[in-house]
C-alpha positions as CSV (number, residue, x, y, z in Angstrom):
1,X,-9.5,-13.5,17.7
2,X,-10.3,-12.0,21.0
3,X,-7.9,-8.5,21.3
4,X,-6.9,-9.6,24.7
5,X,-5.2,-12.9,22.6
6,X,-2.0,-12.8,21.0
7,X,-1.9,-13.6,17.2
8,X,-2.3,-12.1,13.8
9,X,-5.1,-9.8,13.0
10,X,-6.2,-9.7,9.3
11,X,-7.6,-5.9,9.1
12,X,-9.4,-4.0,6.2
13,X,-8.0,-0.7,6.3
14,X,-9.9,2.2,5.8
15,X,-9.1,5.1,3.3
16,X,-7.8,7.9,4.7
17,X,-6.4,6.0,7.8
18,X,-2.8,5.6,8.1
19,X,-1.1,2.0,9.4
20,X,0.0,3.5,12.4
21,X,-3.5,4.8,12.7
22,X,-4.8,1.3,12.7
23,X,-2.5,-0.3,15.0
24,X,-2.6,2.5,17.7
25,X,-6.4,1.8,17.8
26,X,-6.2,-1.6,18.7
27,X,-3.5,-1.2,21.0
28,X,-5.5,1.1,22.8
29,X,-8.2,-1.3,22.4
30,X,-6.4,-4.0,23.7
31,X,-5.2,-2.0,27.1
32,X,-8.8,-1.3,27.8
33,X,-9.7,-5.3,27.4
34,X,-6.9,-6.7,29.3
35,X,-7.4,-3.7,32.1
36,X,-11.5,-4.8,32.2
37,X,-10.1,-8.5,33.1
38,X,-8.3,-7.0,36.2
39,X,-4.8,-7.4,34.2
40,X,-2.1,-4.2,34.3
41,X,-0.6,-4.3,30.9
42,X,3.3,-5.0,30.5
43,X,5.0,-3.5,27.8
44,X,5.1,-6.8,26.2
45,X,1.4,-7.6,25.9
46,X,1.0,-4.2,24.3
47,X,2.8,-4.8,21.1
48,X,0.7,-3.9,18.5
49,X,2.5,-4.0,15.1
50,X,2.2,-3.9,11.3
51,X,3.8,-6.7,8.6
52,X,3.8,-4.0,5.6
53,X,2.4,-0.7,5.4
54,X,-0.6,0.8,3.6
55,X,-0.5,4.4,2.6
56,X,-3.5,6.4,3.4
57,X,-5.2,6.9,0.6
58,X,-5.1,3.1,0.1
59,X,-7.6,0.5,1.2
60,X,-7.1,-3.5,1.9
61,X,-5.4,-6.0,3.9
62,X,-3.4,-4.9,6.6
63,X,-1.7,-7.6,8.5
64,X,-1.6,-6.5,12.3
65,X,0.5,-8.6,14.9
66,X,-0.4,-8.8,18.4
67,X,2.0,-9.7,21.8
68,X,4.2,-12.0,21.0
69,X,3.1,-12.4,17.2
70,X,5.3,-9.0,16.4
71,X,8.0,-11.4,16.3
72,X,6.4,-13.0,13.6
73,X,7.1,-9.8,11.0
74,X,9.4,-11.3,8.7
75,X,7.3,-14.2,7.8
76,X,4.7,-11.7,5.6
77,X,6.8,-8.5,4.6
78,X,8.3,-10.8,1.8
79,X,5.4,-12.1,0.8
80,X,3.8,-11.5,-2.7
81,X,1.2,-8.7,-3.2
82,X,-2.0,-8.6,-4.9
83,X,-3.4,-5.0,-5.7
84,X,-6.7,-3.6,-7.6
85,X,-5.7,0.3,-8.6
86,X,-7.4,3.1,-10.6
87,X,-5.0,4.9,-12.8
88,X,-5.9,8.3,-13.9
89,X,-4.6,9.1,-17.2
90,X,-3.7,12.7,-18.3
91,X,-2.5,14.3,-15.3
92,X,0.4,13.7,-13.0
93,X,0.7,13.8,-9.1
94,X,3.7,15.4,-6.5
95,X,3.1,11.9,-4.9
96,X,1.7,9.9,-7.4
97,X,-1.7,9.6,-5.5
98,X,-4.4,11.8,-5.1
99,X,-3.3,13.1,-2.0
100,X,-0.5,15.3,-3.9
101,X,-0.5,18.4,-6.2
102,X,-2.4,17.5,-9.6
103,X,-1.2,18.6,-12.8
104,X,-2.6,18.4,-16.4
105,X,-0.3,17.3,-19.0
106,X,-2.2,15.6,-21.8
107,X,-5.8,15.7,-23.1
108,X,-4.9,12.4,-25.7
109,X,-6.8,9.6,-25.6
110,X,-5.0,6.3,-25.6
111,X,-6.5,3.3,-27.3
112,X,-8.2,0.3,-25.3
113,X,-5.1,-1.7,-27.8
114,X,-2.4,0.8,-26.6
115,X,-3.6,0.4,-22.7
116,X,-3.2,-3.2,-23.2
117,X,0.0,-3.5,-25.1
118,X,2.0,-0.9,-22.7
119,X,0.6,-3.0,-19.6
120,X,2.2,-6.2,-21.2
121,X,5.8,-4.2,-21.3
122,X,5.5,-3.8,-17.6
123,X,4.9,-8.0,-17.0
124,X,8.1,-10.0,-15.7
125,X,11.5,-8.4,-14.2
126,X,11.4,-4.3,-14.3
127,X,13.6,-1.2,-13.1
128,X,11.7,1.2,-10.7
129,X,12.4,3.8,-8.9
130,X,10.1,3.9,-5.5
131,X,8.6,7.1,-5.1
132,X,9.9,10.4,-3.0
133,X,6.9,10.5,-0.6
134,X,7.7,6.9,0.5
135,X,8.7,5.4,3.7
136,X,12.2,4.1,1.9
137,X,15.1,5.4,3.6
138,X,17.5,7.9,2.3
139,X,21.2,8.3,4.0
140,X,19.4,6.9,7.5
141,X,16.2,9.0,6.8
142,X,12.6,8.4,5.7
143,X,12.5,9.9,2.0
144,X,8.9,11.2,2.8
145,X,10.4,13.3,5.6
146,X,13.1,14.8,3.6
147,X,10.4,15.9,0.8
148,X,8.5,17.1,3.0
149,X,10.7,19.5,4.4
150,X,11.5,20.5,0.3
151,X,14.9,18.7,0.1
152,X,16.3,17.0,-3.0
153,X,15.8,13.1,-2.6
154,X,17.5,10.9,-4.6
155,X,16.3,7.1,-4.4
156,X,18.1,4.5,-6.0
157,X,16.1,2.2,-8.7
158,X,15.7,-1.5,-7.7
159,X,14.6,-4.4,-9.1
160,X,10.8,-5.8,-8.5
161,X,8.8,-8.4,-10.4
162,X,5.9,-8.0,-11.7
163,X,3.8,-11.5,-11.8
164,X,0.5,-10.4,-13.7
165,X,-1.1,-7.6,-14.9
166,X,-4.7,-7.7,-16.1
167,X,-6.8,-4.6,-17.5
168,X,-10.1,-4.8,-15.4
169,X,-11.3,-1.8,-17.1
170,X,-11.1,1.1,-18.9
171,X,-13.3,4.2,-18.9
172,X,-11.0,7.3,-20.0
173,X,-9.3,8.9,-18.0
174,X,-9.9,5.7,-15.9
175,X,-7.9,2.9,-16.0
176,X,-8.9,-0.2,-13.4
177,X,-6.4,-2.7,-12.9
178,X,-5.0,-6.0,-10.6
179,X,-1.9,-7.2,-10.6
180,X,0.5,-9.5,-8.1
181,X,4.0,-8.0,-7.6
182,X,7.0,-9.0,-5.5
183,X,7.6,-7.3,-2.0
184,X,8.7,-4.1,-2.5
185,X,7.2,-2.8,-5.7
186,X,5.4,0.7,-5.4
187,X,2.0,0.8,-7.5
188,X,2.3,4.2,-7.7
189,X,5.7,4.3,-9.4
190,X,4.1,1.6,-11.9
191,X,1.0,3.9,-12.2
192,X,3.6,6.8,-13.4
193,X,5.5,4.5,-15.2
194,X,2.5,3.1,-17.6
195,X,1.7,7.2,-17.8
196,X,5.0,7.8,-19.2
197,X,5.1,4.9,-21.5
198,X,1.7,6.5,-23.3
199,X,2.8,9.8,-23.2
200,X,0.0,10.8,-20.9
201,X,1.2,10.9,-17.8
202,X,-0.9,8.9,-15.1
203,X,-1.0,9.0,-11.1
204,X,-2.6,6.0,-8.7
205,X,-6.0,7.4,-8.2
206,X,-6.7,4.5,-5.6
207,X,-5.7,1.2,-4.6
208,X,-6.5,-1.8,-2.0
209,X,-4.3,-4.3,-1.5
210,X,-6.1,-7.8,-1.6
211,X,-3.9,-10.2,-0.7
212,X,-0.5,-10.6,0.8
213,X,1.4,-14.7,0.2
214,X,-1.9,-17.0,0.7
215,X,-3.5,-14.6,3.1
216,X,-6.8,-12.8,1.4
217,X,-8.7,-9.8,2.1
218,X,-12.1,-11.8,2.1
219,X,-10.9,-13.0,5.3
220,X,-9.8,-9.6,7.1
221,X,-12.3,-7.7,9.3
222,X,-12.6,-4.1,9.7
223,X,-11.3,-2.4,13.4
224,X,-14.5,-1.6,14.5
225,X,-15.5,-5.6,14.0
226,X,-12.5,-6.3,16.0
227,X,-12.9,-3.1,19.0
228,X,-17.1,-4.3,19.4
C-alpha cells in the first residue's frame, strides 16, 4: 500500500515501541508523502489509527488504519487473537511483564506433566481479572494512569474464552506457549494466573501477537518497509 493511500496497514511492531509510537510514525510519514505530491494535508487524510493495542514490550501484528479506513475499527477489535508468550516461572512482576518490578517467590520446579495439566484448566470459558497497568478504564480513567500515580485500582473480573492452549516448550524457568483467545483477554493476567495455579508465581516475559480474525502476521511489514 502506498502511505499516501487510504487502507489498512498490517504492521510488525517492534519491542519496545508503543502503538501510539507506530502510528505517529506513519502519520508523519504520510504528511511528508502527500506534501512531496504538492498536496496540503486535511485533517481527514491524516488519520492514522490503531484496531487494538500492543503493549511495549510486546511484538506482532498491529493493525494500522489509514484516512478513511479509521472508520473501519470495529470490524478487527472483536476479532480473535493468536499469541506466542514466554512465561517466566518463579518470580512475579508489578505489571506482569518485564517492564515492572521483579520479585522472587519460588525456587520449585514444576513438572513438564504439571505444566501441561494446569494449562488445560485454563482451556474454554474463564474469570480474569485484566491487569492494573492496563489501558482498561476505571471510573472514566485509564487504570495504568491511576497506578502510576500510586492509587488503589480496582478492576472488575470479566469473562474471556480461551480457544487453545498448546505448550511449545519448556526450559525451566521458561515456559513458551500459543494460544487463540477471545477479544479482550490479557496474556499477562493468564501468565499470573498459570503462576498461581503451580504455586510458583509467573509473569509474561514476552509476547507477539500473530494473528488477529483471518489476518496473519506473515503478511504484516515492518514501518521502515512501509516509510522507504
Amino acid at each position: 500500500m502506498n502511505l499516501t493511500d487510504d487502507g489498512v496497514l498490517l504492521i510488525d511492531k517492534p519491542e519496545n515501541w508503543t502503538s501510539f509510537d507506530v502510528v505517529a510514525k506513519l502519520r508523519g510519514a504520510r504528511k511528508a508523502a502527500l506534501k512531496s505530491q504538492g498536496v496540503t494535508p486535511t485533517k481527514r487524510q491524516l488519520r492514522v489509527g490503531h484496531a487494538g493495542t500492543l503493549d511495549p514490550f510486546a511484538t506482532g501484528l498491529l493493525i494500522v488504519l489509514v484516512g478513511d479506513a479509521t472508520k473501519r475499527s470495529d470490524e478487527f477489535l472483536k476479532q480473535d487473537k493468536t499469541y506466542e508468550a514466554a512465561i517466566t516461572l518463579g518470580a512475579t512482576s508489578s505489571t506482569g511483564d518485564p517492564e515492572g518490578d521483579i520479585s522472587a517467590c519460588s525456587d520449585a520446579v514444576p513438572s513438564e506433566a504439571a505444566i501441561r495439566e494446569v494449562l488445560m484448566r485454563f482451556v474454554g470459558t474463564i474469570t480474569q481479572t485484566p491487569p492494573i497497568f492496563s489501558a482498561v478504564k476505571v471510573g472514566g480513567q485509564r487504570a495504568y494512569k491511576l497506578a502510576r500515580k500510586g492509587q488503589d485500582v480496582e478492576i472488575p473480573s470479566r469473562q474471556v474464552t480461551v480457544y487453545s492452549l498448546e505448550l511449545l516448550k519448556y526450559e525451566y524457568p521458561q515456559v513458551s506457549i500459543r494460544t487463540r483467545v477471545s477479544s479482550g483477554t490479557y496474556i499477562r493476567s493468564l501468565a499470573q494466573d498459570i503462576g498461581e495455579a503451580l504455586g510458583v508465581g509467573a509473569y509474561c516475559s514476552s509476547l507477539c501477537r500473530t494473528s488477529i480474525g483471518s489476518l496473519d502476521i506473515a503478511d504484516a511489514v515492518s514501518v521502515q518497509e512501509v516509510i522507504n
